[in-house]
TORKOL-4160 file (C-alpha; in steps of 0.2 Angstrom, whole numbers, padded with zeros to 4 digits, m for minus):
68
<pt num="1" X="0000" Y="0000" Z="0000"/>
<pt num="2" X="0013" Y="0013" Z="0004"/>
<pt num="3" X="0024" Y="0008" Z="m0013"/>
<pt num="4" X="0012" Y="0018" Z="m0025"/>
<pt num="5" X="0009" Y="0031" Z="m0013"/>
<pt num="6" X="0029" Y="0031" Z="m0011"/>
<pt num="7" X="0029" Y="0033" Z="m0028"/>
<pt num="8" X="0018" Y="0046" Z="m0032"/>
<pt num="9" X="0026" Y="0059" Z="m0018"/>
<pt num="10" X="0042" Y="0057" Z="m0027"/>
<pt num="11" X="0037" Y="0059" Z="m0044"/>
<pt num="12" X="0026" Y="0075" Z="m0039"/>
<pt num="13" X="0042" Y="0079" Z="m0029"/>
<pt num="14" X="0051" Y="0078" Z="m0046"/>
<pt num="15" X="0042" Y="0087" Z="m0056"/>
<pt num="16" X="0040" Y="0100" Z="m0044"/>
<pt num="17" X="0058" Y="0102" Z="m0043"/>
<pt num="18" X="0062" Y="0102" Z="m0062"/>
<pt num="19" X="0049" Y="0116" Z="m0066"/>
<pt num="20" X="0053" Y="0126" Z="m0052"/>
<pt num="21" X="0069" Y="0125" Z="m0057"/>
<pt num="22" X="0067" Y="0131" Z="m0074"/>
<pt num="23" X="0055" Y="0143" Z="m0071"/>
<pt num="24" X="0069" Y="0151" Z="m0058"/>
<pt num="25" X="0083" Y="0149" Z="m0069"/>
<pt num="26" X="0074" Y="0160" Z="m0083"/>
<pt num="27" X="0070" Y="0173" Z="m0071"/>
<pt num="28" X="0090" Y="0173" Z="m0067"/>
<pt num="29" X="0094" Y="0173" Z="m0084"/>
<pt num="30" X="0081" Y="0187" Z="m0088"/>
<pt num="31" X="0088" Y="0198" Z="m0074"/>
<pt num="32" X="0107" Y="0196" Z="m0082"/>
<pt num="33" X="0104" Y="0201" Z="m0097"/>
<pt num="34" X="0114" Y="0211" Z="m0109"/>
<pt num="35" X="0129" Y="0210" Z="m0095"/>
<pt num="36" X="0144" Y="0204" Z="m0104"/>
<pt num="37" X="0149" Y="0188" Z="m0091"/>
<pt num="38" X="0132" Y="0181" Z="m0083"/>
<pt num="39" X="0135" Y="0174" Z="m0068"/>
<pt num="40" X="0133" Y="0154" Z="m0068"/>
<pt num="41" X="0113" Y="0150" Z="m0065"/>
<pt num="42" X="0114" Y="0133" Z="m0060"/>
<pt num="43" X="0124" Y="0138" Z="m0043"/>
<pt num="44" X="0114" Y="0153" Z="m0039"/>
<pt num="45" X="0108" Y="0150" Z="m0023"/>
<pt num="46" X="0088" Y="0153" Z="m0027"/>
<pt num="47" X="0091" Y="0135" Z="m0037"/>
<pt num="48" X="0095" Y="0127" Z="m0021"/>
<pt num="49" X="0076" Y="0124" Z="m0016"/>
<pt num="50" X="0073" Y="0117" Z="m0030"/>
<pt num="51" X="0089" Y="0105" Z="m0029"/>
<pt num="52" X="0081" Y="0100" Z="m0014"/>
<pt num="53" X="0067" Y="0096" Z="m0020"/>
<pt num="54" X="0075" Y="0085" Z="m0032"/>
<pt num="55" X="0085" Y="0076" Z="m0021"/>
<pt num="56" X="0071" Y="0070" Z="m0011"/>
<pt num="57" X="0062" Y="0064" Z="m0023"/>
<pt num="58" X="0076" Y="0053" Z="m0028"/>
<pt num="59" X="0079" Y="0048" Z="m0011"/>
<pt num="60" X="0060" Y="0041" Z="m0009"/>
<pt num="61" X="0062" Y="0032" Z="m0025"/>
<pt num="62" X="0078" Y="0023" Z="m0020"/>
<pt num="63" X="0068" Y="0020" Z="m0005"/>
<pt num="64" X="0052" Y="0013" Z="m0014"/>
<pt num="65" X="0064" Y="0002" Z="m0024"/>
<pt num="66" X="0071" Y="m0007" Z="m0011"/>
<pt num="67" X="0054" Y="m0012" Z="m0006"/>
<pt num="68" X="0052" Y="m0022" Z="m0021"/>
């Protein structure tokens, strides 16, 4: 019972985390336009959340993979 609840969390975890991730790394890019040498968007530290997010969710699906 708990595998495809499991399962679930972590793939709404996931795609949480991807499209809030690109939604923020637009807005950085957005914001660092027409400068000359962008700083690096994937290690500005607004994406963190969403890294989090990510890593969870891959933690509850090595979890729910042990179970089977």
């Amino acid at each position: 019972m708990s595998q495809p609840v499991l399962a679930l969390v972590s793939v709404a975890l996931f795609v949480i985390g991807i499209v809030g991730n690109g939604f923020e790394m637009r807005k950085i890019r957005q914001a660092t336009e027409g400068q000359p040498n962008p700083k690096n968007v994937f290690l500005d530290r607004r994406n963190f959340k969403w890294y989090g997010f990510i890593g969870i969710a891959l933690v509850l699906w090595a979890i729910n993979g042990s179970y089977t």
